[in-house]
PDB file with one MODEL, atoms N, CA, C and O in Angstrom:
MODEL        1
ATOM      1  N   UNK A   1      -8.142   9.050  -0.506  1.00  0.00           N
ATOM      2  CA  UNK A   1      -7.455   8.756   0.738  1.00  0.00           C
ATOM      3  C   UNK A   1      -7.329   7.234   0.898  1.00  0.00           C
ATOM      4  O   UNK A   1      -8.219   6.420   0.650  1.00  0.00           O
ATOM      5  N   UNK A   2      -6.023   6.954   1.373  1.00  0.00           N
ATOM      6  CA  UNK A   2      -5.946   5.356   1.349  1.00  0.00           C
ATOM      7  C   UNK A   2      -6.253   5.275   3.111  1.00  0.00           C
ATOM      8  O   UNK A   2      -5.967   6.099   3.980  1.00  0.00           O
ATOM      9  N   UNK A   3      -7.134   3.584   3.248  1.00  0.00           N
ATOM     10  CA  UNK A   3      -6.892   3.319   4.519  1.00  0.00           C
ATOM     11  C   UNK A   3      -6.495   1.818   4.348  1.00  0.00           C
ATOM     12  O   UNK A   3      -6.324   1.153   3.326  1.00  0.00           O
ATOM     13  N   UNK A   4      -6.418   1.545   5.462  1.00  0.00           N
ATOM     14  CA  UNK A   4      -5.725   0.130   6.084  1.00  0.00           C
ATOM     15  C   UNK A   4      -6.680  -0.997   5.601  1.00  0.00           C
ATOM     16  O   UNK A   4      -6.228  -2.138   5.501  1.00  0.00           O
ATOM     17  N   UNK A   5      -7.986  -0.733   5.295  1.00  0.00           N
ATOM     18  CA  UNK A   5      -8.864  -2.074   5.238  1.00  0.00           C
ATOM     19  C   UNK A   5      -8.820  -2.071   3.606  1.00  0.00           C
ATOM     20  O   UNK A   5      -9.048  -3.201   3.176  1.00  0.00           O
ATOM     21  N   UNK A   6      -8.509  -0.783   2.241  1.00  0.00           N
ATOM     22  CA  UNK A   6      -8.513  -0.968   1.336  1.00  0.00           C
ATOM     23  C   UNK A   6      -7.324  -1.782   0.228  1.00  0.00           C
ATOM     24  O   UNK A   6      -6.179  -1.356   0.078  1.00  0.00           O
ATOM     25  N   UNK A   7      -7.767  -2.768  -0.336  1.00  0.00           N
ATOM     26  CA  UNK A   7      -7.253  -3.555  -1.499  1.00  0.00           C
ATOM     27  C   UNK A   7      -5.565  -3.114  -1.608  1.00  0.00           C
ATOM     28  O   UNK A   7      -5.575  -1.912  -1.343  1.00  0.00           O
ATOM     29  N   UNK A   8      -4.439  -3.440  -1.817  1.00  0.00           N
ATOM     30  CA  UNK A   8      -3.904  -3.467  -2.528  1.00  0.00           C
ATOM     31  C   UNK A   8      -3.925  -3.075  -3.735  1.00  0.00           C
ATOM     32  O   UNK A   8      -3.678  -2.035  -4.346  1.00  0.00           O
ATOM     33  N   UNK A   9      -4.326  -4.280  -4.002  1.00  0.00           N
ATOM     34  CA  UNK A   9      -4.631  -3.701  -5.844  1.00  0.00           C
ATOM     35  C   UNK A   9      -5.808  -2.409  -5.976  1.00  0.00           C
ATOM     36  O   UNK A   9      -6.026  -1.770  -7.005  1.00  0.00           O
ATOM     37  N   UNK A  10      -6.488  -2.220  -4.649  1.00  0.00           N
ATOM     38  CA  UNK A  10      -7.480  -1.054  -5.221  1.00  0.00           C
ATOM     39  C   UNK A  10      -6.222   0.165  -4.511  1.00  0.00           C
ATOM     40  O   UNK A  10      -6.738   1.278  -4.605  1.00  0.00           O
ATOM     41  N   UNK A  11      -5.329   0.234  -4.105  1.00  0.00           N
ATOM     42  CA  UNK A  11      -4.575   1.385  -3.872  1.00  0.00           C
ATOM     43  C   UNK A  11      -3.615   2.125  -4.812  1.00  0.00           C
ATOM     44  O   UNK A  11      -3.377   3.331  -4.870  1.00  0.00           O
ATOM     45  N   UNK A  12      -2.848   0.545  -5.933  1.00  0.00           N
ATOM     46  CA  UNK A  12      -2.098   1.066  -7.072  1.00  0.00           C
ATOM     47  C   UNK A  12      -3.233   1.290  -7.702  1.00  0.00           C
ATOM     48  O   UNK A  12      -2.861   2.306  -8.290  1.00  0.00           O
ATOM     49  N   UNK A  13      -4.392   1.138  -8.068  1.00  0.00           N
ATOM     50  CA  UNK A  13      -5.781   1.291  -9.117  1.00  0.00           C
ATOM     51  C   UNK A  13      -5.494   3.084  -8.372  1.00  0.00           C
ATOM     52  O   UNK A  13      -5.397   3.809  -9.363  1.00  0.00           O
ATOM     53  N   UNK A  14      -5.394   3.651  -7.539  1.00  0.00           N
ATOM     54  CA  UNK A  14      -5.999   4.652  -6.654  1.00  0.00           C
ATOM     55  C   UNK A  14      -5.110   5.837  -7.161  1.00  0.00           C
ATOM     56  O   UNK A  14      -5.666   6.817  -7.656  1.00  0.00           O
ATOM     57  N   UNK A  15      -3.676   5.777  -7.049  1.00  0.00           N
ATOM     58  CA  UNK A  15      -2.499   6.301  -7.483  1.00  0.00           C
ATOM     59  C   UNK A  15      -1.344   5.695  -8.140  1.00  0.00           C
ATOM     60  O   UNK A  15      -0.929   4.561  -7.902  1.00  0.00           O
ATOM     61  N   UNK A  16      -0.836   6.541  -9.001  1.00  0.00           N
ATOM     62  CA  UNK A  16      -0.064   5.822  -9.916  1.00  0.00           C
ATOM     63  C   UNK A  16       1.305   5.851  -9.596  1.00  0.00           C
ATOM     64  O   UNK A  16       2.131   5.553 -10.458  1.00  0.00           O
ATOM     65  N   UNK A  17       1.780   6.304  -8.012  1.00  0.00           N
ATOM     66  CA  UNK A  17       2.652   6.125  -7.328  1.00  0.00           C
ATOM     67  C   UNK A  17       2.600   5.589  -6.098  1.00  0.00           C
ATOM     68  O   UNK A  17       3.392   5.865  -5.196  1.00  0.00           O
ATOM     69  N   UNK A  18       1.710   4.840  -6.020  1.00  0.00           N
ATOM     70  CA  UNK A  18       1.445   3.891  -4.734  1.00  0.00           C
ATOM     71  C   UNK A  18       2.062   2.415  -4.914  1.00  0.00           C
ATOM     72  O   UNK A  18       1.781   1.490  -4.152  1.00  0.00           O
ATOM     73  N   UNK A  19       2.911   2.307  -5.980  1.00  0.00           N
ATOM     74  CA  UNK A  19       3.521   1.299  -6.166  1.00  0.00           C
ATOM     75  C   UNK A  19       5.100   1.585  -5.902  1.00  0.00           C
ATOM     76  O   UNK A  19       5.807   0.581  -5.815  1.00  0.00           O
ATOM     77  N   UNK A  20       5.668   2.745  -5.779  1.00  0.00           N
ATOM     78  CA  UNK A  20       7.043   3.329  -5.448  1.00  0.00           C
ATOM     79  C   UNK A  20       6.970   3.102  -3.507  1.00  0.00           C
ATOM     80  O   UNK A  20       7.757   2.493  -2.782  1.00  0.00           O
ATOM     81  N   UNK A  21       5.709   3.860  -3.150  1.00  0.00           N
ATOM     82  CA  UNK A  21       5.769   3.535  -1.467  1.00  0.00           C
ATOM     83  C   UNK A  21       5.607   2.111  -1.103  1.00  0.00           C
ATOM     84  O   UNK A  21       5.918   1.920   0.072  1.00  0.00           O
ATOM     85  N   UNK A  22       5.150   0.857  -1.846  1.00  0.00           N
ATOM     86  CA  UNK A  22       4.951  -0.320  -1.178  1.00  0.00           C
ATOM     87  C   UNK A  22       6.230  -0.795  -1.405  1.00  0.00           C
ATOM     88  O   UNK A  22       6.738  -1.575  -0.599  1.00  0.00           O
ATOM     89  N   UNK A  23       7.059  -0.279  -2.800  1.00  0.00           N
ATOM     90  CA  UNK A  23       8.109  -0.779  -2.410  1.00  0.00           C
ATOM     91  C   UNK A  23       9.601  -0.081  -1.990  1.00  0.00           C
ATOM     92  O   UNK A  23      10.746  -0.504  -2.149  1.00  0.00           O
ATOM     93  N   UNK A  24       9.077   1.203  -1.372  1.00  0.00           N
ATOM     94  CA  UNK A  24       9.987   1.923  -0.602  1.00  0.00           C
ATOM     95  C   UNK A  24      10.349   1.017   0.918  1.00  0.00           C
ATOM     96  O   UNK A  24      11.411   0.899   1.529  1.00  0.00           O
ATOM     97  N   UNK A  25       8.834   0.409   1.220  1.00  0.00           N
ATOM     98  CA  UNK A  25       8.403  -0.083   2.486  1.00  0.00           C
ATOM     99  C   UNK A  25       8.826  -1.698   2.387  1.00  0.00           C
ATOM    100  O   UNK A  25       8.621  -2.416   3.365  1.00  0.00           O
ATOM    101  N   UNK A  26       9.347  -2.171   1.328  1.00  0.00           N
ATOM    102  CA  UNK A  26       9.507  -3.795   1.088  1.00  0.00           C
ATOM    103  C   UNK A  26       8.744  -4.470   0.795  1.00  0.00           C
ATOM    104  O   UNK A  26       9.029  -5.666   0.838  1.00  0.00           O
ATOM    105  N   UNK A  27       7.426  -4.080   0.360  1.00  0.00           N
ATOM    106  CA  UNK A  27       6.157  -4.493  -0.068  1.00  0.00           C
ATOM    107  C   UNK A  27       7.091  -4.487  -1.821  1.00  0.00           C
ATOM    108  O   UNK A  27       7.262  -3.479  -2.507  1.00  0.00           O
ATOM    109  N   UNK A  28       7.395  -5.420  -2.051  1.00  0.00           N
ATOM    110  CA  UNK A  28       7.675  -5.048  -4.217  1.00  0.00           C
ATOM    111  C   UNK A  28       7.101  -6.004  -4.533  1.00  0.00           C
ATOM    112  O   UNK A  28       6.925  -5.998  -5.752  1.00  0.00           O
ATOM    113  N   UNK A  29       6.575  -7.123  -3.909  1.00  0.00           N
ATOM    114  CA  UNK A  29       6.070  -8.568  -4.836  1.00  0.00           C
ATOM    115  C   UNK A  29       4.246  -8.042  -4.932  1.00  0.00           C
ATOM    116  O   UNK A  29       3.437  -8.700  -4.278  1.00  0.00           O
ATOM    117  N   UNK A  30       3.849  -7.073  -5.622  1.00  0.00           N
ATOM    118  CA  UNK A  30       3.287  -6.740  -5.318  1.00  0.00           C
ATOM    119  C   UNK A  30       2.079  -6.949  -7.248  1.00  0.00           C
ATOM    120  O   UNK A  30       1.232  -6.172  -7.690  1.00  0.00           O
ATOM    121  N   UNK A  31       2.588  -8.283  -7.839  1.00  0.00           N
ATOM    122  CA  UNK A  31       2.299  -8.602  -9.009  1.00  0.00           C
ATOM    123  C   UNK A  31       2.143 -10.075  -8.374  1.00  0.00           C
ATOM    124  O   UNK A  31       2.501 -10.871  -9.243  1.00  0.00           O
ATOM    125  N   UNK A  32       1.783 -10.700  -7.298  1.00  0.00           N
ATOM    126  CA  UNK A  32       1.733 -11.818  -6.211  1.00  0.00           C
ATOM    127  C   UNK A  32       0.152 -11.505  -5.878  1.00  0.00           C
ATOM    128  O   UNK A  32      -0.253 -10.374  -5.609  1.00  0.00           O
ATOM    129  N   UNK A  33      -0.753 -12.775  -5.941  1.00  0.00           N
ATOM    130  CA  UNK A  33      -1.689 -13.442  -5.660  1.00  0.00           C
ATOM    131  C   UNK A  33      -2.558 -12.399  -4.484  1.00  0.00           C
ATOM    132  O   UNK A  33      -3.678 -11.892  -4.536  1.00  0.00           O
ATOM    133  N   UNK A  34      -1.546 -12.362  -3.510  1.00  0.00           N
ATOM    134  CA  UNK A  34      -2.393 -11.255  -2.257  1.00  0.00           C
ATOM    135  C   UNK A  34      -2.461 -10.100  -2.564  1.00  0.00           C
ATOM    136  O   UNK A  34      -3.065  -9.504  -1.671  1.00  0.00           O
ATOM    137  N   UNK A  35      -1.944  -8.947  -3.954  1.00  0.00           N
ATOM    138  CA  UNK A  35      -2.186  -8.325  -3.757  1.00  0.00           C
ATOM    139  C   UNK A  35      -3.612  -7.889  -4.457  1.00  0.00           C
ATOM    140  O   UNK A  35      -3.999  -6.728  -4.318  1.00  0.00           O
ATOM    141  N   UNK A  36      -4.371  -8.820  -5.196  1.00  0.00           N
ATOM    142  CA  UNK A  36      -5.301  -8.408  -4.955  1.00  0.00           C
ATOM    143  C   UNK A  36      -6.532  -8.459  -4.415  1.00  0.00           C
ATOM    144  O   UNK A  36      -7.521  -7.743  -4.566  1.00  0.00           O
ATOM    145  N   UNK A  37      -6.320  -9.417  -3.761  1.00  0.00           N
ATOM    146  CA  UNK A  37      -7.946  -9.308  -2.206  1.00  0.00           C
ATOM    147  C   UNK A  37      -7.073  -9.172  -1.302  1.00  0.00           C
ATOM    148  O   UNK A  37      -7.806  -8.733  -0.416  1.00  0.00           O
ATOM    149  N   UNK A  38      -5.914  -9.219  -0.781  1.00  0.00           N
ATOM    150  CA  UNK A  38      -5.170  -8.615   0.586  1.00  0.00           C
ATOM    151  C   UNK A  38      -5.266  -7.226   0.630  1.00  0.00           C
ATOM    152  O   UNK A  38      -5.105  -6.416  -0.283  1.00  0.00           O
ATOM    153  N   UNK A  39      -5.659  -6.978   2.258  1.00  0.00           N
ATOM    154  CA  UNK A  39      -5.820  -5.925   2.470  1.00  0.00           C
ATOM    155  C   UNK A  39      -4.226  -4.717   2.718  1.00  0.00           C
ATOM    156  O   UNK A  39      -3.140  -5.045   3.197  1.00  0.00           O
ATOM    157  N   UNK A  40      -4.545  -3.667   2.321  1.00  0.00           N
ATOM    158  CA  UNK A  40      -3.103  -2.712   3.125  1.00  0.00           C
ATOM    159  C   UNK A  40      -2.629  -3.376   4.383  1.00  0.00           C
ATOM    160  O   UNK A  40      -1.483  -3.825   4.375  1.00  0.00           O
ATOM    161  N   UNK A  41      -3.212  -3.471   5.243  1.00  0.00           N
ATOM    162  CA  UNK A  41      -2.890  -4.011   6.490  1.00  0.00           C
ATOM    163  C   UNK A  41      -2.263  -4.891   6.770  1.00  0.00           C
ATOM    164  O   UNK A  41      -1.255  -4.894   7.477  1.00  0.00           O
ATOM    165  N   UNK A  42      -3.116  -6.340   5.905  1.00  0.00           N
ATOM    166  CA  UNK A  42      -2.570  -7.511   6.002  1.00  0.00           C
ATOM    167  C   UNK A  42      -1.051  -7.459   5.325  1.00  0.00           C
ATOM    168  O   UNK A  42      -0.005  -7.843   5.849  1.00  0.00           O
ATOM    169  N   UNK A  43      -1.185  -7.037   4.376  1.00  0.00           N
ATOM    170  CA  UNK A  43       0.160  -6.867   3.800  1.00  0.00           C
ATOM    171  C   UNK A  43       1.161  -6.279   4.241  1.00  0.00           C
ATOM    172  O   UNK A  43       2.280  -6.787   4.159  1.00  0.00           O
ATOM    173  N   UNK A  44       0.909  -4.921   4.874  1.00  0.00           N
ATOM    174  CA  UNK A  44       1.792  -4.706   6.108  1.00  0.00           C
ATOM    175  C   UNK A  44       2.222  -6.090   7.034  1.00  0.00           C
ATOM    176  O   UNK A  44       3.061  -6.960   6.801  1.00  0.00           O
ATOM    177  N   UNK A  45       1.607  -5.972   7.784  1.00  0.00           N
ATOM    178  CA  UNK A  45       1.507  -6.794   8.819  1.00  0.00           C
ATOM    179  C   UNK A  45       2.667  -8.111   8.780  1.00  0.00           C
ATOM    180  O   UNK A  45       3.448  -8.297   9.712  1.00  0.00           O
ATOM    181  N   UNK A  46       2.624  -9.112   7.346  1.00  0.00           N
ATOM    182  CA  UNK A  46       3.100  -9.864   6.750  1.00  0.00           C
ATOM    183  C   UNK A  46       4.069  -9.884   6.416  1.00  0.00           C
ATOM    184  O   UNK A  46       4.727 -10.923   6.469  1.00  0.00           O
ATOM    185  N   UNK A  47       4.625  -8.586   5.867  1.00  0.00           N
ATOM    186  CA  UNK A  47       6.186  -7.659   6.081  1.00  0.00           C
ATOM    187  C   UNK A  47       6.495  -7.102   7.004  1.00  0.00           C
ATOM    188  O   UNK A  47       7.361  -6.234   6.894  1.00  0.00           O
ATOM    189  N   UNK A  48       6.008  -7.335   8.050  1.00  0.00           N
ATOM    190  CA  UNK A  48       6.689  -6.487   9.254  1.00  0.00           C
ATOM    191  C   UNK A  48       6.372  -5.028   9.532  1.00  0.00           C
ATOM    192  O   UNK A  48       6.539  -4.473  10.618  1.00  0.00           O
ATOM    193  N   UNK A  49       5.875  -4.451   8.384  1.00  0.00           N
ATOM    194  CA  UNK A  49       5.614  -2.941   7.907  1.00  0.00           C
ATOM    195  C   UNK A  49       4.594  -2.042   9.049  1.00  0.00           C
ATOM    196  O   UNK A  49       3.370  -2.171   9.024  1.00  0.00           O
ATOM    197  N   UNK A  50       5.270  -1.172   9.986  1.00  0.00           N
ATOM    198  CA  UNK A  50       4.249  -0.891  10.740  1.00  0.00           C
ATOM    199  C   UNK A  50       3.241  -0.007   9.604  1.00  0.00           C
ATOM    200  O   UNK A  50       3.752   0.809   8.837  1.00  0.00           O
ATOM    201  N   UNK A  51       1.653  -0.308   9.612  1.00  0.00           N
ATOM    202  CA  UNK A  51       0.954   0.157   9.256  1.00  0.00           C
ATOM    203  C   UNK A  51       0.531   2.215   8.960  1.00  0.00           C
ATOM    204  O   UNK A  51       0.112   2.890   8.020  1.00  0.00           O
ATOM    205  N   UNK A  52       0.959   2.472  10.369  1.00  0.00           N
ATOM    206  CA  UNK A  52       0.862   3.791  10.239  1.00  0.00           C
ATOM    207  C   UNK A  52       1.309   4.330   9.475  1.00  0.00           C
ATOM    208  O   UNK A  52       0.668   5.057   8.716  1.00  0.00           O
ATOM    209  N   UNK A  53       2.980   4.099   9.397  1.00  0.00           N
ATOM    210  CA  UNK A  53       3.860   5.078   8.867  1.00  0.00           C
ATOM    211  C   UNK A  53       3.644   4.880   7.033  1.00  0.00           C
ATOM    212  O   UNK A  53       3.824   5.777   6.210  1.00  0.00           O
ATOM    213  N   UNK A  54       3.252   3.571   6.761  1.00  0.00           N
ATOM    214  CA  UNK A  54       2.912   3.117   5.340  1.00  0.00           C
ATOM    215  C   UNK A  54       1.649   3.966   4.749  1.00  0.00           C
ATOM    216  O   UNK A  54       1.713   4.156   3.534  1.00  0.00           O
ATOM    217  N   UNK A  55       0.300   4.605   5.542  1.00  0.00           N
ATOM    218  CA  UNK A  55      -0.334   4.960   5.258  1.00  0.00           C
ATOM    219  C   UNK A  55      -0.224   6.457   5.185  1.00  0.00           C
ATOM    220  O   UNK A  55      -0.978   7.163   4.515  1.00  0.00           O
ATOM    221  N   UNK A  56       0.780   6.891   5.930  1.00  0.00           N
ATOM    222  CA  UNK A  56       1.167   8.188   5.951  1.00  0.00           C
ATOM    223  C   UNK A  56       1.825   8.723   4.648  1.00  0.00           C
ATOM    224  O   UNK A  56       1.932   9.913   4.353  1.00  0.00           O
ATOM    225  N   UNK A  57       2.151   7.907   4.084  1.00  0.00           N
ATOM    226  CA  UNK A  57       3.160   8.062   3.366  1.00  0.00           C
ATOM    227  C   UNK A  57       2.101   7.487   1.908  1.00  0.00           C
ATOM    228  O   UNK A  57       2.744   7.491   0.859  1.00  0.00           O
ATOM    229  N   UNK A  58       1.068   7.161   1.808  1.00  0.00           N
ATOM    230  CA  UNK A  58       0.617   6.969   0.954  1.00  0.00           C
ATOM    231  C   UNK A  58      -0.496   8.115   0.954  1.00  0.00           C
ATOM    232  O   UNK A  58      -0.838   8.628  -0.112  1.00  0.00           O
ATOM    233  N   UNK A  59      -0.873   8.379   1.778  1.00  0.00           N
ATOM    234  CA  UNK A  59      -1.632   9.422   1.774  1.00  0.00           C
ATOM    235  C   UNK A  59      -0.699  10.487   1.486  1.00  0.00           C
ATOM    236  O   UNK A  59      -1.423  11.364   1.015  1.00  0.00           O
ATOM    237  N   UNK A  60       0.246  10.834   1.494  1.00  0.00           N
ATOM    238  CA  UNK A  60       0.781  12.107   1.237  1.00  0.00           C
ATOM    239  C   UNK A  60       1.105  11.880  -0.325  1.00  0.00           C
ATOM    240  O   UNK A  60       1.664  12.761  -0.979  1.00  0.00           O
ATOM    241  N   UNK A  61       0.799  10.896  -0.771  1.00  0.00           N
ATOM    242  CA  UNK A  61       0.485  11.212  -2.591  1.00  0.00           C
ATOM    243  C   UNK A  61      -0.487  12.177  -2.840  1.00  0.00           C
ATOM    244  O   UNK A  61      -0.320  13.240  -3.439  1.00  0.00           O
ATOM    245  N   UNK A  62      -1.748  11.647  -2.235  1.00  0.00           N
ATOM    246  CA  UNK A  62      -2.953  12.443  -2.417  1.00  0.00           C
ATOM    247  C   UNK A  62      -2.546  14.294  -2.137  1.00  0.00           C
ATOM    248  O   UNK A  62      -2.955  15.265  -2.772  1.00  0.00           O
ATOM    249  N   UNK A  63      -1.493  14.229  -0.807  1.00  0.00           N
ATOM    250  CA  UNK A  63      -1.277  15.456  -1.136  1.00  0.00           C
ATOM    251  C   UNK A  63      -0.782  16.367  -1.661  1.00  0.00           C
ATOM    252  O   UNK A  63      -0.967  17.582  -1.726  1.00  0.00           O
ATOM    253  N   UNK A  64       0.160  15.356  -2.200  1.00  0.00           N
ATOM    254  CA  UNK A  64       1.288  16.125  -3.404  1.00  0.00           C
ATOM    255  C   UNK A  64       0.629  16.238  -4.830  1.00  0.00           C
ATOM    256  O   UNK A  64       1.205  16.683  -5.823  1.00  0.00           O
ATOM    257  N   UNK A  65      -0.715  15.751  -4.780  1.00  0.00           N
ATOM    258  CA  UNK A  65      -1.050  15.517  -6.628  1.00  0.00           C
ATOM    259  C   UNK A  65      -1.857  16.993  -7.046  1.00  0.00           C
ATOM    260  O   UNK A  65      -2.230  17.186  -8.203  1.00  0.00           O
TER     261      UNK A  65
ENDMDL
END
């Protein structure tokens, strides 16, 4: 399960399609310095990305796998 305080880089580490939703969401520079000690959040946040709907949508990997 992804949440808001976990890594970036520990979320593509997590699923191997969690890199299609960050950049469904405009998150694509995602081979950039923050993504790996920036948090989900922050990175939202930074793009404009409301948080919820980003986590919803990453969590529903977990449920499709």
């Amino acid at each position: 399960m992804f949440s808001k305080e976990m890594s970036i880089l520990e979320a593509l580490q997590a699923h191997p399609k969690a890199k299609e939703v960050f950049k469904l969401h405009g998150m694509a520079c995602l081979s950039c310095m923050g993504a790996v000690k920036e948090s989900i959040e922050a990175g939202a946040d930074m793009h404009g990305i409301d948080i919820n709907i980003l986590l919803k949508d990453l969590n529903s990997l977990a449920d499709n796998s």
